[in-house]
C-alpha positions in Angstrom: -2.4 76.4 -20.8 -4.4 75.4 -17.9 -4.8 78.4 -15.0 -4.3 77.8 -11.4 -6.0 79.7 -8.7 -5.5 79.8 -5.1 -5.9 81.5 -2.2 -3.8 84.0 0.9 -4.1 81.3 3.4 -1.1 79.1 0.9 1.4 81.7 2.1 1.7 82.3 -2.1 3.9 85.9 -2.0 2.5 88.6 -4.0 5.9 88.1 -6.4 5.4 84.5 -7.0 1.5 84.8 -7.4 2.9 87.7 -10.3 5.8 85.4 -11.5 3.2 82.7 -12.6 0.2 85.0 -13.5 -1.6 83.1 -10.1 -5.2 84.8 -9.1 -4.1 85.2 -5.1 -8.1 85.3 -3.7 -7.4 86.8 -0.1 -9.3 86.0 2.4 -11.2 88.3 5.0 -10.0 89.8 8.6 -12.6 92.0 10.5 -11.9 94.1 13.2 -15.4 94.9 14.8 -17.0 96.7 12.0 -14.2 97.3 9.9 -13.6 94.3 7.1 -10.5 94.0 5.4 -9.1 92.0 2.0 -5.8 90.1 3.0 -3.2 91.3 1.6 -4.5 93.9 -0.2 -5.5 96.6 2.3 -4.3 94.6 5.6 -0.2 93.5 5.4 0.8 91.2 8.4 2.9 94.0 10.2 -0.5 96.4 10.2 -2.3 93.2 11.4 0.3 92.2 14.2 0.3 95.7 15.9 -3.7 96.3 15.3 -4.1 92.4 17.2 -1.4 93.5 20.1 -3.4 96.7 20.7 -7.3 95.2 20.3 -9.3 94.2 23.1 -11.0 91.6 21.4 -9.8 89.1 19.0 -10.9 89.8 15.0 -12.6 87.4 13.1 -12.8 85.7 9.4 -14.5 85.0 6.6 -13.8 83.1 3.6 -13.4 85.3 0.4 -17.0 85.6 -1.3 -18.2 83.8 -4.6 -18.3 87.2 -6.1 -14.1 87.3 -5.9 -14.0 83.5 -7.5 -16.7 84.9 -9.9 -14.5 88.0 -11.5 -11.7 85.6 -12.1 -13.7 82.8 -13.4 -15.4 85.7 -15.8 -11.9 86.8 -17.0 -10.5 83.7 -17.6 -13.6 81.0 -19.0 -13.2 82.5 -22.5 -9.9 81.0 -22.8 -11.7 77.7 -23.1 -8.7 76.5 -21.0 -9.3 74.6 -17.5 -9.3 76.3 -14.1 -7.9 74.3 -11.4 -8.2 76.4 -8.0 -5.8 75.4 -4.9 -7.6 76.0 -1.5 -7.4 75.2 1.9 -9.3 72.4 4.0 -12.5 72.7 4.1 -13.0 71.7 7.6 -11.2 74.9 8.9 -12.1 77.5 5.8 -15.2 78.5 3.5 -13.0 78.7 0.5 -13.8 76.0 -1.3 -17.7 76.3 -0.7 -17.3 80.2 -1.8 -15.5 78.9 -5.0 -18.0 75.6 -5.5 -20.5 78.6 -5.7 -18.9 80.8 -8.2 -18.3 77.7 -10.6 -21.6 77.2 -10.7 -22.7 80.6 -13.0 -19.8 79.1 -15.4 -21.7 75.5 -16.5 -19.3 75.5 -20.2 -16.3 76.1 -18.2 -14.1 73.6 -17.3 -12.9 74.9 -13.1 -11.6 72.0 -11.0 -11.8 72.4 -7.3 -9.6 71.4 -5.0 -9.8 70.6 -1.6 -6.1 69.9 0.0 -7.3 69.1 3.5 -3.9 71.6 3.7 -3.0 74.9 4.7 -0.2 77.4 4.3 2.7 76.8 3.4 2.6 73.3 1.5 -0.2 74.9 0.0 2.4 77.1 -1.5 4.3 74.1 -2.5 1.1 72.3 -4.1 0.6 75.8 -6.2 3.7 76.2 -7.6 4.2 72.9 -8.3 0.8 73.6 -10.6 1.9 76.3 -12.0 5.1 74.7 -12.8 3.7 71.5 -14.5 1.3 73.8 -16.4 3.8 76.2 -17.7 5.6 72.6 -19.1 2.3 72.2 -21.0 1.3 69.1 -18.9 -2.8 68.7 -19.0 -5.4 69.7 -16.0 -6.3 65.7 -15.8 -2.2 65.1 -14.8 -1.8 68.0 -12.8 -5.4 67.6 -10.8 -4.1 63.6 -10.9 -0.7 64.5 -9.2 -1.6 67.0 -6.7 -4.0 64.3 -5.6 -1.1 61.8 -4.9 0.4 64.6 -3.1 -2.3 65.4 -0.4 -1.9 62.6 1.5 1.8 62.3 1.8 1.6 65.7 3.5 2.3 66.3 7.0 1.8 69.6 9.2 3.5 70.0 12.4 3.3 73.3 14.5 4.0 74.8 17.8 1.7 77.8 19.0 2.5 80.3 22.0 -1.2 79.9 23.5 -3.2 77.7 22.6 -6.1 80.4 23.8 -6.5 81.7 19.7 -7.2 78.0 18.1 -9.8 77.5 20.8 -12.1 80.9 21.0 -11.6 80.7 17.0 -13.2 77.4 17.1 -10.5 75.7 15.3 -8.6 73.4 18.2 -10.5 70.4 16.9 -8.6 67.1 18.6 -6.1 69.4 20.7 -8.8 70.8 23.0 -8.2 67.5 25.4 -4.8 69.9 26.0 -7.1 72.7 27.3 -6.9 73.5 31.2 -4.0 71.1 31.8 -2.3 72.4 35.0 0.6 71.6 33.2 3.6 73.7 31.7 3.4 71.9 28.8 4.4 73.2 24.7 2.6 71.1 22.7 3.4 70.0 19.3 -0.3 70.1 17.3 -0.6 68.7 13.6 -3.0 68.8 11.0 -4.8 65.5 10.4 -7.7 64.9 8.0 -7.7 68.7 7.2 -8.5 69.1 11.4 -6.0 70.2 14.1 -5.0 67.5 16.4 -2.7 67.5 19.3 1.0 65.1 18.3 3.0 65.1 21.4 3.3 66.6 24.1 6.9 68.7 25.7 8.0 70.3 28.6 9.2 73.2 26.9 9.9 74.7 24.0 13.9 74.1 23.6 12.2 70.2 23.7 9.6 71.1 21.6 12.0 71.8 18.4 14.0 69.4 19.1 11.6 66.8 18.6 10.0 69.2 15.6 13.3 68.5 14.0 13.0 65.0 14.7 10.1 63.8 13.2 11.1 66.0 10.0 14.3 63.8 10.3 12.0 60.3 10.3 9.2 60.7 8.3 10.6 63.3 5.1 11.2 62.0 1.6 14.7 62.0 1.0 16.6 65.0 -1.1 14.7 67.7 -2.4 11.4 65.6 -3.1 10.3 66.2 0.6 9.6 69.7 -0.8 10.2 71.0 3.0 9.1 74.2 4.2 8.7 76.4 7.5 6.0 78.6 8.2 6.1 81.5 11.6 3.8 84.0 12.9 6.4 87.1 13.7 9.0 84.5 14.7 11.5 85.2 11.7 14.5 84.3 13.9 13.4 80.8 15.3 12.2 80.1 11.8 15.9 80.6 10.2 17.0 78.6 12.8 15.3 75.4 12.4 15.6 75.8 8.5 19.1 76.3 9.0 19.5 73.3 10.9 17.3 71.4 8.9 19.0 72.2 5.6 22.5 70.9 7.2 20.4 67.8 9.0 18.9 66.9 5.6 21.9 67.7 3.2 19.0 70.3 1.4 20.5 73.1 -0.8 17.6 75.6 0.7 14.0 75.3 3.1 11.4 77.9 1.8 10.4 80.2 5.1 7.1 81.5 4.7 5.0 83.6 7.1 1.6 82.6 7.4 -1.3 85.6 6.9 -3.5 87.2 9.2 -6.3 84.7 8.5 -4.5 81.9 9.9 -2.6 83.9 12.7 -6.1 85.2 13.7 -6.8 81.4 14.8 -3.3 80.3 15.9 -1.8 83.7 17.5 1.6 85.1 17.0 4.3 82.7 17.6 3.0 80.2 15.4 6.2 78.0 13.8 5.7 75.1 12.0 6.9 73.0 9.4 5.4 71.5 6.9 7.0 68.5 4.2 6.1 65.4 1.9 6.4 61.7 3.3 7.8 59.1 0.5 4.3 57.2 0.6 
């Protein structure tokens, strides 16, 4: 059976990465001098009260070759394919890191994917893996679909500040927003694996409302638009836009996934998002 691997920044739970037998590589959060693994020894609750109470914001690092390299070590002699799920390489190392480790396996077959993604459809791209490789389905088919996938993906996302994407060096097209004498709430997006400004609103009660719109327009219809939201701390504006979603869309249930410190390091608390499949 082939083995999938990803990373913390897919918003994978601990349960699910258990449920499927899933390697969840965390990523790195440093505080000063003090490093931390995601996840393991750094929960988002710890994280949100350390980044309320610190003077100056923490920074990342991508997990090191040496984490890809236990896994690959552990599961090469299986002679079965690896095919590891990370994030876009234009805002995360992880997929260098694990281009690195594969290279002390030449006999092994580990397929590397970047999804130009992040968080939560991630999540959906991994289990969907895991899924199709539980049925048995081959690496070539699974590498094949996920492929199909990427593009169809769309990432929209409101932040509280836009201060945290732009001193983490991540605001990419959306720092044409910065020092606008504006009140403005911007909707940003993720486009070409890059954050990009989408619209702009007056305030926030706007801001959804148009969120939920452009879910509305551009999903796939029924379950295949594989919908999900994503929140930074915001649990309770997150089950309200699912909920609403779910009776716009007719949808039996919207995944709600709370993104990691790694990626609330760049975006800030108050991140909510959503994150879905178009039909082409």
């Amino acid at each position: 059976m082939t083995h999938i691997i990803t990373d913390t920044t897919s918003t994978l739970t601990p349960s699910e990465a258990e449920q499927f037998g899933i390697p969840l590589i965390p990523q790195i959060v440093n505080f000063g001098e003090e490093s931390f693994y995601e996840g393991r020894d750094l929960d988002i609750e710890t994280f949100l009260k350390r980044l309320k109470n610190s003077r100056t914001l923490p920074k990342t690092a991508a997990p090191p070759p040496e984490l890809f390299a236990e896994q690959f070590q552990r599961l090469a002699p299986t002679g079965e394919p690896i095919i590891c799920i990370h994030p876009s390489a234009e805002v995360s190392g992880t997929v260098r890191s694990a281009t690195v480790a594969a290279m002390d396996f030449p006999s092994a077959d580990i397929r590397i994917i970047d999804t130009r993604l992040i968080a939560s459809p991630m999540a959906t791209l991994v289990l969907l893996a895991a899924r199709w490789a539980r049925q048995g389905i081959s690496a070539d088919v699974i590498v094949n679909n996920i492929k199909q996938m990427i593009p169809r993906c769309r990432i929209y996302f409101l932040v509280d500040t836009l201060e945290y994407l732009a001193r983490g060096g991540r605001i990419g097209g959306a720092s044409a927003l910065l020092g606008s004498v504006l009140q403005i709430k911007p909707i940003l997006m993720l486009r070409d694996g890059k954050v990009d400004q989408f619209e702009k609103e007056r305030t926030l009660r706007r801001a959804l409302m148009r969120l939920k719109e452009v879910v509305i327009e551009q999903i796939a219809p029924g379950e295949q638009g594989y919908l999900s939201i994503m929140h930074a701390g915001v649990l309770e504006q997150g089950q309200a836009l699912a909920e609403e979603l779910k009776a716009s869309l007719g949808l039996a249930q919207v995944p709600i996934r709370e993104v990691p410190p790694a990626i609330i390091t760049h975006g800030g608390p108050g991140i909510l998002g959503v994150g879905f499949f178009t039909p082409e």
